[in-house]
C-alpha positions in Angstrom: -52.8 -50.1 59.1 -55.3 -48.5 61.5 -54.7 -46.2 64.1 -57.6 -45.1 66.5 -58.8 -41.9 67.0 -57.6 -41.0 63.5 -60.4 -41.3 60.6 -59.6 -43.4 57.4 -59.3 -40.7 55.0 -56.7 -39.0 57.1 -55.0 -42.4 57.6 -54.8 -42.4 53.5 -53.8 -39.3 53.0 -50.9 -39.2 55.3 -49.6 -43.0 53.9 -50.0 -41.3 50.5 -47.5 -38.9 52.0 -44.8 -41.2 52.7 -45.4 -40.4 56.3 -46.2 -43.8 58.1 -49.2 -43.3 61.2 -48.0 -45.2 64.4 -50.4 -44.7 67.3 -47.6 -44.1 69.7 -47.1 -40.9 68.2 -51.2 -40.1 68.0 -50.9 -40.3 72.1 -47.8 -38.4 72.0 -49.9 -35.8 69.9 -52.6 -36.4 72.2 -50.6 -35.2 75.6 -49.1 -32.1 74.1 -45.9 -34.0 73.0 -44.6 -33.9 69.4 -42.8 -36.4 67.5 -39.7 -35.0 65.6 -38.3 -37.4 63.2 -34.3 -37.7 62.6 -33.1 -37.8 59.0 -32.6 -41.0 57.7 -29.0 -42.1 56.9 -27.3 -39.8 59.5 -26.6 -41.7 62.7 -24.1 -38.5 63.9 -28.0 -36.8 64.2 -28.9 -39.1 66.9 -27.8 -39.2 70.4 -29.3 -42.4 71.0 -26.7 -44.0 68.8 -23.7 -42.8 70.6 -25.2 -43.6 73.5 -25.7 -47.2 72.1 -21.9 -47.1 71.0 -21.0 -46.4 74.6 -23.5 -49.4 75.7 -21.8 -51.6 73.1 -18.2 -50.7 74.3 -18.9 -51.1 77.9 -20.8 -54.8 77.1 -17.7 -55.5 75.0 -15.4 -54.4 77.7 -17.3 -56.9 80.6 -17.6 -59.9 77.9 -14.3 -60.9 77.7 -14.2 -64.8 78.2 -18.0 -64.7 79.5 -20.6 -66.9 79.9 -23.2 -66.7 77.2 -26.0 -66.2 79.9 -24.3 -63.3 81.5 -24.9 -61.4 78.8 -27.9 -60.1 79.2 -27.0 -58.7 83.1 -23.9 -57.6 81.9 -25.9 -55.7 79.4 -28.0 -54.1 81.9 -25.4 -53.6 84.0 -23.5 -51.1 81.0 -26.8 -49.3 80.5 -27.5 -48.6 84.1 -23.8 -46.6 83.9 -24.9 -44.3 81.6 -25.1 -41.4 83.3 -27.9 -38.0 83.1 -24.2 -35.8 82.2 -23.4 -38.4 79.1 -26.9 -37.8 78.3 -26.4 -33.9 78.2 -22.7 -34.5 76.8 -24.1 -36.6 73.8 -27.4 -34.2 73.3 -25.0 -31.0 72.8 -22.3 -32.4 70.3 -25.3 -33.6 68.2 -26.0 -30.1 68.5 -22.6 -28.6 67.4 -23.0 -31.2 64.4 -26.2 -29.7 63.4 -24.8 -25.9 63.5 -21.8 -27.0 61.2 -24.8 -29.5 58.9 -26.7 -26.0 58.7 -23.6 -23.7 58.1 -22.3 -25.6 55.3 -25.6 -25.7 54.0 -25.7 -22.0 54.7 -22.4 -21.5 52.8 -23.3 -23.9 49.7 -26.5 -22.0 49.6 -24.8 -18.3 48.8 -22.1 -19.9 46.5 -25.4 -21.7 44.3 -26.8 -18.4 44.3 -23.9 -17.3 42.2 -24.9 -19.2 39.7 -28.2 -18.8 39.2 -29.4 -16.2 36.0 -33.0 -14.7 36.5 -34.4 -14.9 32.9 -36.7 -12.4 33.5 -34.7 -10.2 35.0 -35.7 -6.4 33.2 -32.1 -5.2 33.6 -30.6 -7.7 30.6 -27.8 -8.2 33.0 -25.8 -11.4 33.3 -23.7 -12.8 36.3 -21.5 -14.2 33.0 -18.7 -12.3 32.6 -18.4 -13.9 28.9 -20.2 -10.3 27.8 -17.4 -8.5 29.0 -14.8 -10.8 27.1 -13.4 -9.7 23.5 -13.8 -11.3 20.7 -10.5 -10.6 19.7 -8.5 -13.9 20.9 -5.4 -11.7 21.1 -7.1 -10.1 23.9 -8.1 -13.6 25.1 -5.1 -15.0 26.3 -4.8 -17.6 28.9 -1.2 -16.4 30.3 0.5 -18.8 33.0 -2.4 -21.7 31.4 0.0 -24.9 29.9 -1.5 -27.7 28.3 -1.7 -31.1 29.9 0.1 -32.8 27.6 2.2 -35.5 29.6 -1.0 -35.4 31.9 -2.6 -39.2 32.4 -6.3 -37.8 32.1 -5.3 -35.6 28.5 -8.1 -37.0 25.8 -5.3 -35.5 22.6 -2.1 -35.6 21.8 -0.9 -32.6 20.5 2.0 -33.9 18.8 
């Protein structure tokens, strides 16, 4: 694959990358546009496919008991209804999706960092709290705690 305008060696290096060259993007580049890619696997991410959905619904609502060669018009017909609003509509609850994608990511993020014990850490401190437990098992009770006995996933029987 060879895009011009782009040398060889940067062709190679960004396929090495994963990242695939198409010149449509290079002219993008070229006029002070830039290319941002959507996640793969996330449809909710892209406005273009609830605006596809809406194309789809509005074909499948004009099709009923059509001709097979009205398609096509009745097609364009759905896409020309799509207005500059559902546009903006669309645009903004991707971005509400977005906010709640980075707030749970956000939220997952400070409940891993619970978890995580710096080895090098000077202070000999733990985020464990097994130091803190006795080793007396008297003291180690587990009050209100009742074995699954009856339970379909127990592994013993106690009995």
């Amino acid at each position: 694959m060879f895009v011009s305008g782009i040398s060889e060696h940067s062709v190679i290096q960004i396929t090495q990358e994963g990242e695939p060259v198409y010149e449509v993007e290079y002219l993008l580049n070229q006029h002070g546009h830039k290319v941002v890619r959507l996640p793969p696997y996330h449809c909710d991410l892209n406005s273009i496919e609830k605006i596809w959905a809406t194309a789809k619904r509005r074909v499948a609502e004009k099709n009923v008991i059509q001709a097979a060669s009205e398609i096509s018009s009745i097609t364009e017909a759905a896409f020309s209804t799509i207005t500059t609003e559902e546009w903006i509509n669309v645009c903004q609850h991707v971005e509400k999706i977005e906010d709640q994608y980075f707030e749970s990511d956000r939220l997952l993020d400070i409940e891993l960092d619970k978890f995580i014990i710096d080895p090098t850490s000077d202070d000999g401190s733990s985020d464990s709290s097994d130091d803190e437990m006795s080793e007396d098992p008297e003291n180690n009770t587990m009050e209100g705690v009742e074995p699954l006995e009856d339970h379909t996933y127990t592994k013993f029987n106690n009995k």
